[in-house]
C-alpha positions in Angstrom: 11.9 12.2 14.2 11.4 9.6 11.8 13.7 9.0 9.0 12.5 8.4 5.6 14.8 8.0 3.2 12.3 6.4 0.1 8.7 7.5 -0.5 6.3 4.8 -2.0 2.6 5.4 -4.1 0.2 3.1 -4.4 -1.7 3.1 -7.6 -4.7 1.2 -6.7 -7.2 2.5 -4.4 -7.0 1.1 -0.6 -10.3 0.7 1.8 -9.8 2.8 4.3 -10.9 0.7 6.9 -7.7 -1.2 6.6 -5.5 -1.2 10.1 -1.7 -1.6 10.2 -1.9 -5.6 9.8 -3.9 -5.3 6.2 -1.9 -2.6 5.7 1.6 -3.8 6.0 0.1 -7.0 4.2 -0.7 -5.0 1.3 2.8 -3.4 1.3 4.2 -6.5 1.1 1.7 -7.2 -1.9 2.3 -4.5 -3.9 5.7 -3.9 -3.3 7.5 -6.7 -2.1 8.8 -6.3 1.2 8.7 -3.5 3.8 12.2 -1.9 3.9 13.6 -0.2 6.5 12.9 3.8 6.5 10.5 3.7 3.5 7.1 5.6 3.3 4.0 3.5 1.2 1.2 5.5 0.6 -1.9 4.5 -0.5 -5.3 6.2 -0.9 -9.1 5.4 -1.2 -11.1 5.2 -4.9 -12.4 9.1 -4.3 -9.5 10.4 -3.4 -10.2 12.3 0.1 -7.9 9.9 2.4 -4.8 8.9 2.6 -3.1 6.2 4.4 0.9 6.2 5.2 2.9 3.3 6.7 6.3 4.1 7.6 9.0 1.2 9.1 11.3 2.6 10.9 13.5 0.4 11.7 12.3 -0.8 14.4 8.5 -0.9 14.0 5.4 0.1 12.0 3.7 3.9 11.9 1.0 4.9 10.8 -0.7 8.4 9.4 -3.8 9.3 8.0 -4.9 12.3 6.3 -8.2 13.7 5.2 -9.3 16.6 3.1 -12.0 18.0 3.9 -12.4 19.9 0.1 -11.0 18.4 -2.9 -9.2 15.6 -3.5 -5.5 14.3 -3.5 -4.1 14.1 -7.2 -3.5 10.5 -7.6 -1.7 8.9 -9.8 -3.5 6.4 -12.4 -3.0 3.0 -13.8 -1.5 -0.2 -11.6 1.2 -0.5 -9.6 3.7 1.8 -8.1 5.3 4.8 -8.1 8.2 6.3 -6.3 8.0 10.2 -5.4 10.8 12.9 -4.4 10.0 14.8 -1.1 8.9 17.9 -3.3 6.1 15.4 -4.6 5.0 14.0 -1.5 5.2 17.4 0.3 2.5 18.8 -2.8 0.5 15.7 -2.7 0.0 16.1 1.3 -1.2 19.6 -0.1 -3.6 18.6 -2.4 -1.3 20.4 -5.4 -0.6 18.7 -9.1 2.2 17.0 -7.5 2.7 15.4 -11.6 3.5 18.6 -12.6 6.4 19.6 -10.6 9.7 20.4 -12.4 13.2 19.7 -11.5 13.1 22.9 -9.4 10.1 22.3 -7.5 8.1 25.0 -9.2 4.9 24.0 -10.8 4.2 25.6 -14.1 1.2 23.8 -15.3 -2.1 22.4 -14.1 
């Protein structure tokens, strides 16, 4: 499959209607370059889709994900955050990915 070695957030909310071009543009705007088998993810203002670019070294994919109750926990603020695969694989889930301890266990909402 595809391998992904870094996992990327983006704080700000995306428009959803954005296609691989605006996407990979706004990688590049947020976080500088697109690197090689790195994940950006990036969501829209209510918090229902999400958008993932992967490069993986050889081109550009793309995933999108929709909940159809509830919303993803987002982080807050500007910029950019990077997340462990126990994160990511709670956010995907709709789960306080924030709280997560060292051992993957949440123990707070």
């Amino acid at each position: 499959m595809i391998r992904v070695d870094a996992l990327w957030l983006s704080v700000a909310p995306l428009d959803m209607r954005a296609g691989m071009d605006t996407l990979l543009a706004q990688v590049v705007q947020v976080f500088g370059e697109a690197r090689p088998h790195q994940a950006y993810l990036f969501a829209n203002r209510r918090g229902t889709r999400m958008k993932v670019l992967i490069h993986d070294g050889q081109g550009i994919w793309l995933a999108c994900r929709r909940l159809n109750q509830g919303r993803f926990r987002w982080a807050e603020g500007n910029g950019s955050l990077t997340l462990s695969q126990a994160q990511f694989d709670a956010l995907v889930l709709g789960l306080p990915w924030q709280k997560l301890s060292g051992d993957g266990a949440i123990r707070m909402i």
